[in-house]
N, CA, C and O of each residue as an XYZ file, in Angstrom:
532
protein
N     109.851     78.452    118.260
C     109.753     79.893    118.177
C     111.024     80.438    117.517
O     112.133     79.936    117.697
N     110.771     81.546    116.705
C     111.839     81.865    115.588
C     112.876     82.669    116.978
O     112.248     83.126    117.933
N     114.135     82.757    116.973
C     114.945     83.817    117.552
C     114.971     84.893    116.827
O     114.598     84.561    115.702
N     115.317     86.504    116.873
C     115.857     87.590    116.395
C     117.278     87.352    115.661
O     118.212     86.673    116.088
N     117.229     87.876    114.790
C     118.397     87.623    114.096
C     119.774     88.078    115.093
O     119.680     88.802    116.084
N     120.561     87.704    114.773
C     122.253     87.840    115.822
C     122.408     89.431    115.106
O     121.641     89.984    114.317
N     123.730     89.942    115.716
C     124.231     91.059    115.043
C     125.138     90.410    114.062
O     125.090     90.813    112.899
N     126.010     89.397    114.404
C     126.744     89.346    113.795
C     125.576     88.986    112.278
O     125.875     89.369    111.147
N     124.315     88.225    112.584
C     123.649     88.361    110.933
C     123.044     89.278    110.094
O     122.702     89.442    108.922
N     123.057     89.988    111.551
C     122.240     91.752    110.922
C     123.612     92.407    109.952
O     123.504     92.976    108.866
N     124.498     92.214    110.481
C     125.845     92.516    109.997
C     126.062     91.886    108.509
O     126.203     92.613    107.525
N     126.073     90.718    108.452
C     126.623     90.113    107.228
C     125.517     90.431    105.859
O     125.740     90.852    104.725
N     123.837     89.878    106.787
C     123.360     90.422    105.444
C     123.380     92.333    105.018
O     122.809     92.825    104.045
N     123.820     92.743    105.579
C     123.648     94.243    105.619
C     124.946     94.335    104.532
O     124.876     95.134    103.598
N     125.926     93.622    104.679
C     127.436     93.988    103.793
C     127.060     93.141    102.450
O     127.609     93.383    101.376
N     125.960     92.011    102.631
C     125.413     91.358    101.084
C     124.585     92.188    100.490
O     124.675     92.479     99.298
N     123.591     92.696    101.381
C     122.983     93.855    100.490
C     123.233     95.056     99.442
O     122.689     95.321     98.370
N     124.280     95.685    100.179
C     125.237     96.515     99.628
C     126.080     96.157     98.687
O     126.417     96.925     97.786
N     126.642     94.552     98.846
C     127.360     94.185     97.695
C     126.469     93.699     96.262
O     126.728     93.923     95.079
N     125.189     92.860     96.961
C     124.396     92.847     95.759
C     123.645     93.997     94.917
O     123.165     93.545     93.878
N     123.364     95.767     95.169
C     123.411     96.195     95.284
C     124.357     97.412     94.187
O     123.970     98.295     93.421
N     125.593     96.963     94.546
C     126.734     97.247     93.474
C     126.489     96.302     92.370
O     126.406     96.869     91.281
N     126.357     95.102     92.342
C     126.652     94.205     91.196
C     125.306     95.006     90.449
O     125.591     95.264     89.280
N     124.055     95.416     90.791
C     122.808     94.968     90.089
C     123.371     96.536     89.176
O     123.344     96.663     87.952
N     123.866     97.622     90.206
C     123.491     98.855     89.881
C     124.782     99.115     88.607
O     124.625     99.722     87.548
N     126.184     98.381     89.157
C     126.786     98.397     87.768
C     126.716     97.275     86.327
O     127.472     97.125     85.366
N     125.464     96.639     86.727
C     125.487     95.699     85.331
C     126.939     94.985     85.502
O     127.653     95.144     84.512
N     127.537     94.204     86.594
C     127.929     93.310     86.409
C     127.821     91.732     86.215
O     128.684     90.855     86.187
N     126.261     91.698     86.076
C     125.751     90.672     86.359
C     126.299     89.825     84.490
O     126.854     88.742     84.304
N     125.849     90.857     83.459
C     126.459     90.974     82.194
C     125.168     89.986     81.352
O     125.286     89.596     80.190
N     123.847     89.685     82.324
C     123.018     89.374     82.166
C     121.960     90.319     81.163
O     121.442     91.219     81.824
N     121.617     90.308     79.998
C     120.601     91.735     79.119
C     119.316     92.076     80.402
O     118.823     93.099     80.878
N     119.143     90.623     80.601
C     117.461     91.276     81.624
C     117.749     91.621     82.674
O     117.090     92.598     83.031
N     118.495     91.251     83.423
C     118.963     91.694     84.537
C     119.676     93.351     84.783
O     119.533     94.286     85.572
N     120.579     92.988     83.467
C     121.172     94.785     83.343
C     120.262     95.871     82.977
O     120.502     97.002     83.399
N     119.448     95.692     82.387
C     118.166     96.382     81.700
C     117.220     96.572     82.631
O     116.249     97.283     82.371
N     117.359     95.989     83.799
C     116.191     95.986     84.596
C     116.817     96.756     86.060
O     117.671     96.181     86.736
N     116.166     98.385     86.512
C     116.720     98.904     87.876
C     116.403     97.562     88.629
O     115.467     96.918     88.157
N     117.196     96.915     90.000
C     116.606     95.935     90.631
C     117.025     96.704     92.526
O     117.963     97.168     93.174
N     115.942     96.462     92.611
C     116.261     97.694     94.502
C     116.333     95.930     95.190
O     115.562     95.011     94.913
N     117.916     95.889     96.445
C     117.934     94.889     97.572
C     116.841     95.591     98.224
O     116.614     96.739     97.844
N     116.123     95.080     99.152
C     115.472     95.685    100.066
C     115.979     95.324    101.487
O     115.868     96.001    102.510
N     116.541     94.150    101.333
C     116.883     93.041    102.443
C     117.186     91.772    102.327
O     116.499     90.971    101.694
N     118.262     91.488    102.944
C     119.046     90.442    102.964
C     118.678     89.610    104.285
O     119.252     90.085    105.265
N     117.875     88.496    104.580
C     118.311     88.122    105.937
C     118.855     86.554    105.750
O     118.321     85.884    104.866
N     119.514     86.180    106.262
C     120.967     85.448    106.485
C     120.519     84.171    108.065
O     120.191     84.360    109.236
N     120.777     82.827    107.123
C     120.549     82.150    108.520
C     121.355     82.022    109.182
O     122.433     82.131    108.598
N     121.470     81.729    110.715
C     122.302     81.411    112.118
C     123.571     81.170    111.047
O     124.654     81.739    111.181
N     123.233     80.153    109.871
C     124.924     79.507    110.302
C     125.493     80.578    109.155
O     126.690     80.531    108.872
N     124.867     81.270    108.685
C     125.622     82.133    107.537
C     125.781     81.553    106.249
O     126.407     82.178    105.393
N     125.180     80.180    105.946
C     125.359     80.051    104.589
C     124.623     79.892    103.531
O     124.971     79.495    102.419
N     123.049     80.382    104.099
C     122.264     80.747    103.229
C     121.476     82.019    103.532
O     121.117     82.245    104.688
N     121.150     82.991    102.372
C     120.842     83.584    102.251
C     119.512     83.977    101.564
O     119.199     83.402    100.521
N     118.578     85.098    102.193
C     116.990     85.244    101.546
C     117.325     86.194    101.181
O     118.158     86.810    101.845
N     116.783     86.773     99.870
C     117.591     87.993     99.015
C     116.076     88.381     98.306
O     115.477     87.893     97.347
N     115.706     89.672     99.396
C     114.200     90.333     98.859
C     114.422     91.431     97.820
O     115.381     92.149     98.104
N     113.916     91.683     96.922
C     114.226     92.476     95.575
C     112.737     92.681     95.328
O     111.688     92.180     95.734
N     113.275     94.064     94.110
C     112.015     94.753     93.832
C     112.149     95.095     92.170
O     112.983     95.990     92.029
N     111.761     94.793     91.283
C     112.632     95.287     89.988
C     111.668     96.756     90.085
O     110.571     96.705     90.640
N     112.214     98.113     89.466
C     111.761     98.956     89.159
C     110.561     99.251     89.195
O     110.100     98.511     88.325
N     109.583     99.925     89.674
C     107.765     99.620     89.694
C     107.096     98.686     89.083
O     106.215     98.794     88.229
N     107.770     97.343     89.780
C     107.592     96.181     89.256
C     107.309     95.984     88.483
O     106.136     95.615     88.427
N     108.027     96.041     87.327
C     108.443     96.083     86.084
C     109.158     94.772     85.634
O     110.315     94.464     85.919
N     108.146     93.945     84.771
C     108.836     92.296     84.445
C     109.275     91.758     85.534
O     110.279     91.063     85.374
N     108.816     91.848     86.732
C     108.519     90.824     87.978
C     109.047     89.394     87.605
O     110.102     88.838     87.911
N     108.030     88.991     86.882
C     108.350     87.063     86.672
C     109.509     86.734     86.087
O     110.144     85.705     86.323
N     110.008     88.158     84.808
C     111.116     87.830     84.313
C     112.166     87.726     84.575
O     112.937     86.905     84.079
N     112.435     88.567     85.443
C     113.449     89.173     86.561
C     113.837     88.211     87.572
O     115.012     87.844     87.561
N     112.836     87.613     88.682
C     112.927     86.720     89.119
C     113.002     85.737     89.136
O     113.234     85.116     90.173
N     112.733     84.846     87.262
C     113.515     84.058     86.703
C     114.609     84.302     86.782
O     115.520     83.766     87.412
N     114.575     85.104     86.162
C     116.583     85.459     85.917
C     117.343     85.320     86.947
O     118.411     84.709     86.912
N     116.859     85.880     87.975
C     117.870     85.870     89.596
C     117.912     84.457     90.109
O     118.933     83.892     90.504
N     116.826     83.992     90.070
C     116.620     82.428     90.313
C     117.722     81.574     89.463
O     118.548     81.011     90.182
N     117.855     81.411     88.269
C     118.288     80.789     87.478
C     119.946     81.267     87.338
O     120.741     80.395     86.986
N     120.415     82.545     87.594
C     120.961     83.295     88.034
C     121.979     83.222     88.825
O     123.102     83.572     88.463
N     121.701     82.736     90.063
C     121.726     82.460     91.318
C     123.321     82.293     91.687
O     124.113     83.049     92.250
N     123.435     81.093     91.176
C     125.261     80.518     91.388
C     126.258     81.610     90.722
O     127.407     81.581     91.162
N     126.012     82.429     89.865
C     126.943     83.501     89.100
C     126.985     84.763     90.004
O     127.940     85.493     90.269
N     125.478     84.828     90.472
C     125.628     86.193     91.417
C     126.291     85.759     92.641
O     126.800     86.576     93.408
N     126.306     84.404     92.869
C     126.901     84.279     94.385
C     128.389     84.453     93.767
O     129.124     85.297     94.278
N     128.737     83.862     92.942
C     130.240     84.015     92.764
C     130.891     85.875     92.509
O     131.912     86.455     92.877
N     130.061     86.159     91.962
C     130.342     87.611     92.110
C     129.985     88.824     93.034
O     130.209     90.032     92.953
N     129.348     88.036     93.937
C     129.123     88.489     95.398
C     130.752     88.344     96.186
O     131.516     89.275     96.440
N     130.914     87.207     96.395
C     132.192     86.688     96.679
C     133.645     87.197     96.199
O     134.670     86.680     96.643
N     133.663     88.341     95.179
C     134.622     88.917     95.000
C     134.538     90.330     95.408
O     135.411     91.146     95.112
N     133.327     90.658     96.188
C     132.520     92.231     96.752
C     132.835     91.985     98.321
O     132.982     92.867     99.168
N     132.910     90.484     98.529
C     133.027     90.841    100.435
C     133.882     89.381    100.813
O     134.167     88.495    100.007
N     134.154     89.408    102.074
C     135.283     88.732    102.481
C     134.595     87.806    103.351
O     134.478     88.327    104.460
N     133.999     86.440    103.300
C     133.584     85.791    104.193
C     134.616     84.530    104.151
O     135.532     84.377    103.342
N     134.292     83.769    105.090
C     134.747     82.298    105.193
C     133.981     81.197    103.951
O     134.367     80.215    103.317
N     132.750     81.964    104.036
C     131.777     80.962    103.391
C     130.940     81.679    102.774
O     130.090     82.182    103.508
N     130.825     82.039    101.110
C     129.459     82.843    100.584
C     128.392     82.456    100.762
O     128.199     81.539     99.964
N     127.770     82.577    101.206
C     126.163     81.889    101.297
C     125.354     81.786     99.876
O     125.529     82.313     98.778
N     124.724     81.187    100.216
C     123.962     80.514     98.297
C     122.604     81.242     98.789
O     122.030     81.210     99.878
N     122.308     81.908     97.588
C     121.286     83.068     97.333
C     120.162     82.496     97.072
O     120.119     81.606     96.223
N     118.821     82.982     97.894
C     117.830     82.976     97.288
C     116.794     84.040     97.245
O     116.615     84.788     98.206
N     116.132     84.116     96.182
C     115.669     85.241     95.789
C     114.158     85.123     95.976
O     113.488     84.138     95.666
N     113.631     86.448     96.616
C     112.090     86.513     97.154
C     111.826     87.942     96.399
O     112.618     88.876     96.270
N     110.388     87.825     95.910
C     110.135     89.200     95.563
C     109.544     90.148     97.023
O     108.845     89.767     97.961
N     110.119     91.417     96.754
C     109.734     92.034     98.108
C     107.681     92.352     98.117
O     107.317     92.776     97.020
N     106.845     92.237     98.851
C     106.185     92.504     98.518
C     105.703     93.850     99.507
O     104.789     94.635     99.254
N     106.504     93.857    100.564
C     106.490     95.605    101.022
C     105.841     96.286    100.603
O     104.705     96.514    101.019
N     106.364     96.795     99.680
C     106.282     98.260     98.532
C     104.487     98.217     98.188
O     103.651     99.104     98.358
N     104.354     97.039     97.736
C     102.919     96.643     97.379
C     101.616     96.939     98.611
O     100.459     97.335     98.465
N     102.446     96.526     99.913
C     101.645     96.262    100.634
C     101.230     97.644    101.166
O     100.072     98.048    101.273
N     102.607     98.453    101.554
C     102.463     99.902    101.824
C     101.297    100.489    101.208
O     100.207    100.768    101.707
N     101.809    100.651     99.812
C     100.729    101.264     98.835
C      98.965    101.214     99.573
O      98.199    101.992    100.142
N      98.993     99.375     98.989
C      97.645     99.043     99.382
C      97.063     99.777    100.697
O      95.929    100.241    100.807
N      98.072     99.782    101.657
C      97.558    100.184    102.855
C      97.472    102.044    102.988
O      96.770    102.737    103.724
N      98.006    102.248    102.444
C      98.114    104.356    102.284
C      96.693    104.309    101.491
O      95.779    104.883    102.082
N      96.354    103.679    100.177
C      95.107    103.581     99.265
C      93.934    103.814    100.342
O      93.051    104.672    100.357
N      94.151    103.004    101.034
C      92.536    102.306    101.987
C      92.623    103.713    103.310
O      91.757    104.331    103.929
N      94.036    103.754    103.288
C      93.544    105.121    104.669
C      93.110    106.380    104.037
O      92.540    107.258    104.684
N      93.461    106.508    102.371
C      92.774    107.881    101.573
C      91.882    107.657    101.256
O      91.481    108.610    100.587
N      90.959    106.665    101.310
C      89.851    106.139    100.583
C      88.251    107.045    101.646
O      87.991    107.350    102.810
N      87.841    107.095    100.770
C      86.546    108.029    101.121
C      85.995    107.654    102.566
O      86.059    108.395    103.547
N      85.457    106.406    102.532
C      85.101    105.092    103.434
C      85.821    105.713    105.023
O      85.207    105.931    106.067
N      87.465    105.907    104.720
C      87.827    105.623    106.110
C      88.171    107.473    106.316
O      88.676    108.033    107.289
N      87.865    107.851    105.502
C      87.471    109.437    105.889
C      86.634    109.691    106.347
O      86.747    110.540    107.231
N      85.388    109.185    106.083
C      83.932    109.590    106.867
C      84.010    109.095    108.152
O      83.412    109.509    109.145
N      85.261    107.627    108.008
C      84.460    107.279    109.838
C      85.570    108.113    110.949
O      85.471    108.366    112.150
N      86.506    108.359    110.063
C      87.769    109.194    110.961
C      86.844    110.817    111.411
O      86.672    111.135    112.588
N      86.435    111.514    110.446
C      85.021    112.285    111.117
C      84.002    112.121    111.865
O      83.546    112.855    112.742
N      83.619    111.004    111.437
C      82.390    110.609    112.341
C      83.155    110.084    113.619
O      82.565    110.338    114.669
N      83.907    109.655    113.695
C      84.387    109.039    115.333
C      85.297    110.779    115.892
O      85.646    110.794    117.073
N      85.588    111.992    115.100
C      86.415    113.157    115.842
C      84.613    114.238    116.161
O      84.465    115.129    116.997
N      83.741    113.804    115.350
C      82.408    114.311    116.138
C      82.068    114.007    117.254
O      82.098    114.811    118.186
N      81.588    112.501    117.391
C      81.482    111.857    118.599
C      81.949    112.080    120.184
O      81.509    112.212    121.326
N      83.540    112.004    119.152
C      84.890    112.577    120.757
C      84.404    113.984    121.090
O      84.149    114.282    122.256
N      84.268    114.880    120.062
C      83.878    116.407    120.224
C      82.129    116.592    121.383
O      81.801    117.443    122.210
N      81.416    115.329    120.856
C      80.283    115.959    121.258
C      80.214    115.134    122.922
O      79.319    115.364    123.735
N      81.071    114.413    123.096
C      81.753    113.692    124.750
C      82.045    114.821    125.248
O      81.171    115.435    125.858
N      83.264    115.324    125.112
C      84.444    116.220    125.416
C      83.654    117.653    125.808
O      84.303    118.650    126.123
């Protein structure tokens, strides 16, 4: 069974986020696709021992997705090193990069509660209650 993350990891990835974050938003990466591309952290979570890291990203309304996440992938060892000059650990953790799929999922799910379908039965079930009541 998985544990809850520690504070002290809620902590660390929270100060990687922010530092990855700075790197993406000032184009220090010095990468064209990467700089060219808005990229949102969404979340950082960080294992027990602190030296690896899951690094969820979103490029711009997912915008060149595969390319992007090549890039970060391939990427990877340069952003950790320039992570490492943004925050003060014992040990940088080695990055890996997940696309967030959140954003997607939200959507999908707001779509289906405006959708005609779940309007009629949200009426049809406040009739029902009305004609109980």
């Amino acid at each position: 069974m998985d544990r809850p993350p520690s504070q002290r990891q809620l902590k660390v990835g929270e100060e990687l986020r922010n530092a990855l974050a700075q790197i993406f938003a000032h184009g220090e990466t010095h990468d064209p696709v990467l700089d060219s591309a808005s990229i949102t952290v969404s979340e950082v979570r960080i294992s027990p021992d602190l030296k690896n890291a899951t690094v969820f990203v979103m490029p711009l309304a997912g915008g060149q997705k595969d390319t992007v996440m090549a890039t970060l992938k391939e990427q990877a060892g340069r952003i950790r090193k320039l992570m490492s000059n943004h925050i003060v650990l014992r040990y940088t953790p080695k990055l890996y990069f997940k696309l967030d799929v959140s954003f997607e999922n939200a959507n999908r799910i707001n779509e289906l509660l405006q959708s005609e379908r779940v309007k009629a039965d949200l009426e049809k079930q406040r009739r029902e209650q009305d004609e109980q009541g």
